[in-house]
N, C-alpha and C positions, 0 to 999 in steps of 0.2 A: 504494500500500500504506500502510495504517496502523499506527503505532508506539505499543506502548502504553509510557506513560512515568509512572513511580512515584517521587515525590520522597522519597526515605527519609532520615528526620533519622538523625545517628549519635549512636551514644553514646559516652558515656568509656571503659566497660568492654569496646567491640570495640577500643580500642588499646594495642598490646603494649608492652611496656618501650619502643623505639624510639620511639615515638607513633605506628607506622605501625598500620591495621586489620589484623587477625591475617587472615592468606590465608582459614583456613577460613571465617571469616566470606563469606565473597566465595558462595558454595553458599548460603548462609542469606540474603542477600541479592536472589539470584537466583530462589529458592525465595519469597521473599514478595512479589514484585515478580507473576510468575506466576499463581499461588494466588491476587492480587487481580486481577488481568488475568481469571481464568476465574470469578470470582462470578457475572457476569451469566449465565452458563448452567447454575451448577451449580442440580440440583432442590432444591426446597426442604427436603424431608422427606428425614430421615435413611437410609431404607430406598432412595429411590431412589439418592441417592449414593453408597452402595455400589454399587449397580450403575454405575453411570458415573463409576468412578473413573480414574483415572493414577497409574501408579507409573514411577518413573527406573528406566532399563534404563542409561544413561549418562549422564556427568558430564565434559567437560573443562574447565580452566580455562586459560588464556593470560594470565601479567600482562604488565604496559604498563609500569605505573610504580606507585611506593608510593600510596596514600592514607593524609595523614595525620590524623588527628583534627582536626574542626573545627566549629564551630556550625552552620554552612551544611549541607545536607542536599546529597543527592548524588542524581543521576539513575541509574534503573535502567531501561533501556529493552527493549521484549521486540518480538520478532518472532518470527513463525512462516517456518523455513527452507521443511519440508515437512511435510505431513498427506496421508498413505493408508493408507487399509486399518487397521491397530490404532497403527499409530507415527506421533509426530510431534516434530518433532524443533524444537527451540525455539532462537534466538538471542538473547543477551543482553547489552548492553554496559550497563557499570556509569561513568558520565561525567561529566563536566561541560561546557560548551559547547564548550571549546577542550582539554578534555585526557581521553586514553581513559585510566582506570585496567587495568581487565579485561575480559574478552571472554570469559562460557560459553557454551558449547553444550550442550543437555542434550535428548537421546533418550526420549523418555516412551513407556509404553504403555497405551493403552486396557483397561480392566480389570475384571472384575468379583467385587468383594471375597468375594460372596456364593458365587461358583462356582469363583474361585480360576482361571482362565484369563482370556486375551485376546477382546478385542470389538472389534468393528469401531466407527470414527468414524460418528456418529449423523449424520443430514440436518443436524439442529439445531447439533451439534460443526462440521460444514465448515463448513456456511454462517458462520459465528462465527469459526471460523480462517482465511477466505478475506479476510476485511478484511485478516486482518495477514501474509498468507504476499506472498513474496517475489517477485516476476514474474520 
């Protein structure tokens, strides 16, 4: 299985008084880590994206330990748990080589903005989440 991995530099303004990154930050993190993970198959033209979009159906987060502000950018790593039928449901650690900060899990669904219900994962969607789903 393949891991897709997003080195996101931080900023000043994601650390709290403490100097730790503000937790909700940790969803926005995971959310752009994602979002770049699935370019390579979104269409290119506006109209069909709507049609093949995803929307969070859930969100957990699990912390580990604080992150605290630093120059060094940080690893957001994505895996696909599972993908059928309209859901799929994504894994995320947010790390560095030797330390887990958090761990989300996040439930998406297949969606079609234009019609406003669920759709099924396209040929093109598996085959593309099968590199990164889990055996």
């Amino acid at each position: 299985m393949e891991q897709y991995t997003y080195r996101l530099p931080l900023r000043w303004a994601d650390a709290d008084a403490y100097g730790h990154v503000n937790n909700v930050l940790f969803l926005r993190y995971a959310e752009e880590a994602r979002t770049r993970m699935f370019q390579e198959i979104l269409p290119a033209d506006e109209a069909s994206r709507r049609q093949c979009a995803f929307v969070v159906r859930r969100s957990t987060v699990d912390y580990h330990a604080p992150l605290l502000y630093r120059e060094d950018p940080v690893h957001v790593q994505v895996r696909v748990i599972r993908g059928r039928g309209a859901v799929l449901e994504l894994g995320c650690e947010i790390r560095d080589a030797d330390q887990l900060y958090v761990e989300v899990t996040t439930t998406m669904a297949a969606y079609n903005l234009d019609t406003g219900s669920l759709r099924r994962l396209s040929e093109i969607e598996r085959q593309f989440i099968a590199r990164y789903t889990e055996s």
